[in-house]
C-alpha positions as CSV (number, residue, x, y, z in Angstrom):
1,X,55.3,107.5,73.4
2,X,57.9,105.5,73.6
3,X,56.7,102.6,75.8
4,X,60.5,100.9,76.2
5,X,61.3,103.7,78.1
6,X,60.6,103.8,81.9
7,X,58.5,106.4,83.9
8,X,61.4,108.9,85.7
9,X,59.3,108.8,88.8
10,X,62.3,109.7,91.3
11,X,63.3,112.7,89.0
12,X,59.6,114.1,88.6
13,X,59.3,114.0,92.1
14,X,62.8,115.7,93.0
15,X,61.2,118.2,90.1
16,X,57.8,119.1,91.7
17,X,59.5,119.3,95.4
18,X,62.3,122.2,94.0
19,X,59.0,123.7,92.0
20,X,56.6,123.8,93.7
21,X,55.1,124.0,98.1
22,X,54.7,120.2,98.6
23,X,55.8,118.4,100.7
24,X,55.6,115.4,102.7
25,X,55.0,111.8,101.4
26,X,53.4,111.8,97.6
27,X,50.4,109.7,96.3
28,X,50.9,108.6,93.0
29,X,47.5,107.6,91.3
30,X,47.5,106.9,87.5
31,X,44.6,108.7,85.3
32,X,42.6,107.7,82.4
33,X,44.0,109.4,78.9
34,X,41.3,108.7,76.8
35,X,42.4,108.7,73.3
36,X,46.1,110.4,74.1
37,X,49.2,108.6,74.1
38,X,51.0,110.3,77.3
39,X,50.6,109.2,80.4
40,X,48.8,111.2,83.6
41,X,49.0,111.1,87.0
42,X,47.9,112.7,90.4
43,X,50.2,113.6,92.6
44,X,48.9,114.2,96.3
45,X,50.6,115.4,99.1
46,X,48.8,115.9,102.4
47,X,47.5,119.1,101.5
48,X,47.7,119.2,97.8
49,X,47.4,118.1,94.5
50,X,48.7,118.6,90.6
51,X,48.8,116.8,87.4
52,X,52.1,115.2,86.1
53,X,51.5,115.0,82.1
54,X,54.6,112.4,80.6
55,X,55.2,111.6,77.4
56,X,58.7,111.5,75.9
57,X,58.9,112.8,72.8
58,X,62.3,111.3,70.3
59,X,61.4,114.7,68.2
60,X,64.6,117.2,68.8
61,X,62.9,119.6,66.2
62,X,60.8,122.2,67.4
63,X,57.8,122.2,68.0
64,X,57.0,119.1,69.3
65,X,53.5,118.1,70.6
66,X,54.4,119.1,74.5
67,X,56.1,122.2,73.0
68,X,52.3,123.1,71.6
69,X,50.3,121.8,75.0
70,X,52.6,124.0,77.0
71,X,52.4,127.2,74.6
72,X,48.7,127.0,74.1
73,X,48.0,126.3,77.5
74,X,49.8,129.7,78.4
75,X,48.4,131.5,75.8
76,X,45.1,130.8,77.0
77,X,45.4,131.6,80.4
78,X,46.9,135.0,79.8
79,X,44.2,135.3,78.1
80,X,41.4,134.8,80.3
81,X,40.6,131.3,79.6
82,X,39.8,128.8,81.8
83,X,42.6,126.0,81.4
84,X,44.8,124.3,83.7
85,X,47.5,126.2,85.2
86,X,50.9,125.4,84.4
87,X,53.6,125.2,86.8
88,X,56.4,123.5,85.1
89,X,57.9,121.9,81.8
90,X,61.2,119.7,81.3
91,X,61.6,119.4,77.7
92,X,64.0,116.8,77.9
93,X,62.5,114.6,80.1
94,X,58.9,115.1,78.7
95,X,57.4,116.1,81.8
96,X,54.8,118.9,82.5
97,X,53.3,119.3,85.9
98,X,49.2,121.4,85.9
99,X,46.3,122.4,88.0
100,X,44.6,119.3,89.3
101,X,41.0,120.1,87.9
102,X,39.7,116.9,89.5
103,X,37.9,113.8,87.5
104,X,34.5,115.4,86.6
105,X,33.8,115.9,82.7
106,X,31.4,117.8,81.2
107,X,30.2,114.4,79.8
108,X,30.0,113.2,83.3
109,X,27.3,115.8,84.8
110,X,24.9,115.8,81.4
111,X,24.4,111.8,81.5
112,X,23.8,111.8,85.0
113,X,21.5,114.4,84.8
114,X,19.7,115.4,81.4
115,X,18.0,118.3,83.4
116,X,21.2,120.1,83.1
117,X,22.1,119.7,79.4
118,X,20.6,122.9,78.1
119,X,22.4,125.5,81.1
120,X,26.0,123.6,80.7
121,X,26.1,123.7,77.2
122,X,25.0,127.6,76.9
123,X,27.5,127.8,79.4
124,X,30.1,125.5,77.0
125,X,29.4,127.3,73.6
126,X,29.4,130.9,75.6
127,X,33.0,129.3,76.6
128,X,33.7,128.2,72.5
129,X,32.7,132.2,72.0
130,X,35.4,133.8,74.3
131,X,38.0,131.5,72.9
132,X,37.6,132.5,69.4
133,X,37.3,136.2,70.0
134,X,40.2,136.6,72.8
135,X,42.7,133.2,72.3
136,X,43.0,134.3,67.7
137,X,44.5,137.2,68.5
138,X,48.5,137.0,69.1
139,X,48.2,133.5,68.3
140,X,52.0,132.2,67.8
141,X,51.5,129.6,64.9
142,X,55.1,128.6,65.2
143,X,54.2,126.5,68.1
144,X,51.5,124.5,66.3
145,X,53.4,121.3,66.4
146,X,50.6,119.8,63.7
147,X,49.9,122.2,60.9
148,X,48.8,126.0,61.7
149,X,45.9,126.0,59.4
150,X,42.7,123.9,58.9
151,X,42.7,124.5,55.2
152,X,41.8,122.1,52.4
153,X,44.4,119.5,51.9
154,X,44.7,119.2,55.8
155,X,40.6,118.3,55.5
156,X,41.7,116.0,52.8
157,X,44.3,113.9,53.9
158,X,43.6,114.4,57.4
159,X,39.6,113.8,58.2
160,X,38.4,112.3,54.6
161,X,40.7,110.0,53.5
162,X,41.1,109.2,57.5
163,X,37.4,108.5,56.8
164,X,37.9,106.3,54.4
165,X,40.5,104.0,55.2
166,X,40.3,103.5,58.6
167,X,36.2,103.2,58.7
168,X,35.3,101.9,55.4
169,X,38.5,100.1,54.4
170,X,39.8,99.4,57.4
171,X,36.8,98.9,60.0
172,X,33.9,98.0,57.2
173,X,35.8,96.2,54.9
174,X,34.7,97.8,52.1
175,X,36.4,97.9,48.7
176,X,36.6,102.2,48.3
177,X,39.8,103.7,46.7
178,X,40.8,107.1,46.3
179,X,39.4,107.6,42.6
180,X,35.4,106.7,43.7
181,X,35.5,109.7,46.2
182,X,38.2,112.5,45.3
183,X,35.8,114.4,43.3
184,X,33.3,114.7,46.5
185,X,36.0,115.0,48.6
186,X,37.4,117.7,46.8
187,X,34.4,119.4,46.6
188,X,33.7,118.9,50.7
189,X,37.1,119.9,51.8
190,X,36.8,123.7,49.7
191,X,33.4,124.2,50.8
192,X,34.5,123.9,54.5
193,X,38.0,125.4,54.1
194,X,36.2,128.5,52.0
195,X,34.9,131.8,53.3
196,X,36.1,135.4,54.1
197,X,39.0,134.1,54.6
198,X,38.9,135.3,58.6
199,X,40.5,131.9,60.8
200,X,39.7,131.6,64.2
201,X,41.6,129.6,67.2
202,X,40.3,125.9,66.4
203,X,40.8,123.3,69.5
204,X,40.2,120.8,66.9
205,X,38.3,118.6,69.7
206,X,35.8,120.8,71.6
207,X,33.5,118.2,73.3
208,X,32.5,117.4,76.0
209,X,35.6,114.8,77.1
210,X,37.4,118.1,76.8
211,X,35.5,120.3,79.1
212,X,35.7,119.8,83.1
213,X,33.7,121.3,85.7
214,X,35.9,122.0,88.4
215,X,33.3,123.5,91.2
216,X,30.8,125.8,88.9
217,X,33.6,126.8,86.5
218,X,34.2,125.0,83.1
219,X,37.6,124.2,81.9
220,X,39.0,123.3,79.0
221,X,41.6,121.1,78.4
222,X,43.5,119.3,75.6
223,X,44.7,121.9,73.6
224,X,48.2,120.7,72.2
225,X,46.5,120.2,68.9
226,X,45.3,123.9,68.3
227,X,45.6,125.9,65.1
228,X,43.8,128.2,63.1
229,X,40.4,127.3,61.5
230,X,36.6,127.9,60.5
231,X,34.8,129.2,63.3
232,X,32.6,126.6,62.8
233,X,34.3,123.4,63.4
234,X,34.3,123.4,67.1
235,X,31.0,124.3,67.4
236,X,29.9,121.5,65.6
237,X,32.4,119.2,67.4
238,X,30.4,120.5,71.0
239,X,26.8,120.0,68.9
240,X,27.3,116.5,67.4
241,X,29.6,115.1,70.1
242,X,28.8,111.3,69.9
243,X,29.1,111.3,73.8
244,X,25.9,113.2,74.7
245,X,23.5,112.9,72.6
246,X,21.8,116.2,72.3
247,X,18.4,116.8,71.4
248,X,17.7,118.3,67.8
249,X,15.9,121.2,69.1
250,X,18.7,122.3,71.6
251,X,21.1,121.8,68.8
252,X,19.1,124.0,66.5
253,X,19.0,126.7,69.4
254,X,22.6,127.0,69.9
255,X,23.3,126.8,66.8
256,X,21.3,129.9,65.8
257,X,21.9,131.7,68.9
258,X,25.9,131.3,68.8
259,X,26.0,132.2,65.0
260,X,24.6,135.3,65.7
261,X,26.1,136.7,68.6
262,X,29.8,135.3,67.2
263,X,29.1,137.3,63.6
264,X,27.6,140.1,65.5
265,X,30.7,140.6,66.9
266,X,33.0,140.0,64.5
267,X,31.2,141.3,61.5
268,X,30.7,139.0,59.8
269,X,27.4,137.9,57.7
270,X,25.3,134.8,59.9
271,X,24.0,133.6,56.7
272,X,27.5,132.8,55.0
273,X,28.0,131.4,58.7
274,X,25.1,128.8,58.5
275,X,25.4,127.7,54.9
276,X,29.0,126.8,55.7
277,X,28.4,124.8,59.0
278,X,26.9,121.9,57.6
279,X,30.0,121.2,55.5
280,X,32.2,121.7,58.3
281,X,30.6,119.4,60.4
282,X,30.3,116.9,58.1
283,X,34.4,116.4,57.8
284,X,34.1,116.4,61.5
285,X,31.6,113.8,61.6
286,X,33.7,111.7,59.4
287,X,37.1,112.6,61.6
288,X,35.6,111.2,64.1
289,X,33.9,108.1,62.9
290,X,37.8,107.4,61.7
291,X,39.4,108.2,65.1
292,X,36.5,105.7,66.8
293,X,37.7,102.8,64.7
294,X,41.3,103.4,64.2
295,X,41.3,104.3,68.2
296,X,39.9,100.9,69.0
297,X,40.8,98.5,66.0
298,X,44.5,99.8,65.9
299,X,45.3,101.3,69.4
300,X,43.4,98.8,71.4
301,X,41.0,101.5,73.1
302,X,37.8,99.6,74.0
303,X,35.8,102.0,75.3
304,X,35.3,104.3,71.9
305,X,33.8,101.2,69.9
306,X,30.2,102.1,72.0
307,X,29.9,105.6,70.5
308,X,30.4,104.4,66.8
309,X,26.7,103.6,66.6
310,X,25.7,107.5,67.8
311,X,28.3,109.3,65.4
312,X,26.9,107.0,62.3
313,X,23.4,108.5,63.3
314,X,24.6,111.7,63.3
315,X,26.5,111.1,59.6
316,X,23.3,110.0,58.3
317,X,21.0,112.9,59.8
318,X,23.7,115.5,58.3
319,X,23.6,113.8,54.9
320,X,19.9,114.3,54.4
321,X,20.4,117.7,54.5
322,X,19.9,119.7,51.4
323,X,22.8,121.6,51.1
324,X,24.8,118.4,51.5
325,X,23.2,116.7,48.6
326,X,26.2,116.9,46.2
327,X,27.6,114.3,47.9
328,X,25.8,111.5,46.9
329,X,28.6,108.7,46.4
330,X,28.7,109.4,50.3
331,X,25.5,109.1,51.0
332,X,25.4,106.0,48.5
333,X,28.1,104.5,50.9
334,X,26.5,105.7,54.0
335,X,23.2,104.1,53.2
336,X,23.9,100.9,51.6
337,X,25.2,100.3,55.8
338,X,22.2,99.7,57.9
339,X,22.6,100.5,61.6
340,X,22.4,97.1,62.2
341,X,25.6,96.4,60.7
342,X,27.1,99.0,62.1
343,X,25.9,98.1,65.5
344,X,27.5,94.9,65.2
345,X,30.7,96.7,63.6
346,X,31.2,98.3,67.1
347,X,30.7,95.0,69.2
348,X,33.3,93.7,66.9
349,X,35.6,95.8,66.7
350,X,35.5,96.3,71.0
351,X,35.9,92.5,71.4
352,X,38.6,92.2,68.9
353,X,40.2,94.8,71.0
354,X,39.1,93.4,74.6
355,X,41.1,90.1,72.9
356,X,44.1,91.4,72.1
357,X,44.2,93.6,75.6
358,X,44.0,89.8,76.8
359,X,46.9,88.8,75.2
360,X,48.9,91.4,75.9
361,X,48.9,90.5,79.0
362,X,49.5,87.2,79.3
């Protein structure tokens, strides 16, 4: 987003009283964004509420990020999905006004309550099912503003050598170029970009940040970066989500169960299914360990340095795996880092951040 460019606060609201049934005086209350550059807020009127999503976009060429937020949010909700409504987009302007789903994340309910991990995440990969079998089909990849295909030089350039230099160049310091890990990382990115060939929708961030319970119902939300992929990747994205921490067992039992009942249905062999998963989540664990540091190093975003320490554990349970044992100049990397180190890594990295948030403003 442009930041030297001003909120259009009188226009949105002229634009949401012609669109829409409020009325009345308007609260405006800003809302958290997480990792996202556009800007949210609640608008309230005596009697309702909606979600104005800004970010203006200097990208004429179509499609542009809110070009894909708008389609796939459509898409999915003619198609049975449970995603914010949309009731308006102004290109130009970079607005787009939703259903208010509230504030309450699926993250939100599981760490309160650990009693309720194992119904809401049946209920959240039951979720991950119907999107694969009823958002792939009639799936407009012109509108993917950010590739239409997880394939193996997106993995590449995208999540590994992400991986590399903004954890272990960038965060760790480490002296790692290209040549020490193309061979592995060659070798990773076909085995998770291989298979029958059959892509899937991907949401590309399926976790629990992304899900929001809005009375019993979950909701999904986030979608402007959807494309086609392996039908394992947002699984494993909901399984290993640094953000709840779920027990091996219940990971094991989803897992299992939603491998099954997806390649039941699609014919496909669960076997093939399962010997591929662990490669896919691996470039997912290491997307993510890069987004944690470049998201709080780079973009100043304090509050994803404490979850650095839960997705290194999860790298290093994934590369004890067997069929991950090819990859030792990764594991060599990843253990020659003691959790200790990276523990400290993170209460770096957040005060660096918390510092230069500091001087920002002043």
């Amino acid at each position: 987003m442009d930041r030297g460019v001003s909120f259009p606060r009188t226009l949105a609201e002229k634009l949401i009283r012609e669109n829409t049934e409020m009325s009345g005086p308007f609260r405006w209350q800003p809302l958290q964004g997480d990792g996202s550059e556009r800007a949210f807020y609640r608008v309230a009127s005596q009697t309702d509420s909606l979600v104005l999503v800004w970010s203006p976009l200097d990208e004429p060429s179509f499609p542009n990020e809110n070009d894909s937020y708008v389609y796939m949010g459509r898409h999915l909700y003619e198609r049975g999905i449970p995603v914010p409504k949309i009731y308006g987009y102004w290109r130009t302007e970079g607005l787009t006004l939703v259903e208010d789903l509230g504030s309450v994340h699926l993250q939100d309910v599981v760490t309160s309550d650990g009693g309720k991990i194992p119904s809401l995440y049946r209920r959240a990969v039951d979720l991950l099912l119907e999107l694969q079998l009823r958002a792939t089909h009639d799936l407009d990849t012109s509108y993917c503003f950010d590739t239409v295909a997880y394939d193996q030089q997106f993995i590449i350039n995208r999540e590994l050598e992400y991986f590399r230099q903004s954890f272990l160049v960038g965060a760790l310091g480490l002296e790692v170029d290209f040549a020490h890990v193309e061979r592995e990382f060659s070798l990773l990115a076909l085995r998770a970009s291989e298979g029958d060939g059959r892509l899937f929708f991907l949401h590309r961030d399926f976790q629990s940040r992304n899900l929001m319970l809005k009375g019993e119902l979950l909701y999904l939300i986030d979608f402007q970066g959807a494309r086609l992929g392996p039908p394992q990747y947002d699984l494993a994205a909901l399984l290993l989500d640094p953000y709840v921490q779920l027990p091996e067992p219940l990971q094991k039992e989803l897992l299992l169960g939603y491998s099954k009942n997806f390649c039941d249905l699609v014919g496909i062999s669960a076997n093939d299914f399962l010997e591929r998963y662990p490669h896919v989540a691996l470039c997912r664990q290491l997307q993510i360990l890069a987004a944690f540091a470049f998201l709080t190093k780079v973009k100043g975003r304090v509050h994803f340095a404490q979850y650095i320490g839960p997705a290194w554990k999860r790298l290093r349970t994934l590369l004890t795996e067997t069929t991950c044992s090819d990859y030792q100049v990764l594991i060599g990397l990843v253990q020659s880092q003691s959790d200790e180190k990276i523990a400290k890594l993170a209460v770096e990295l957040e005060r660096e951040a918390q510092r230069a948030a500091s001087s920002s403003e002043h």
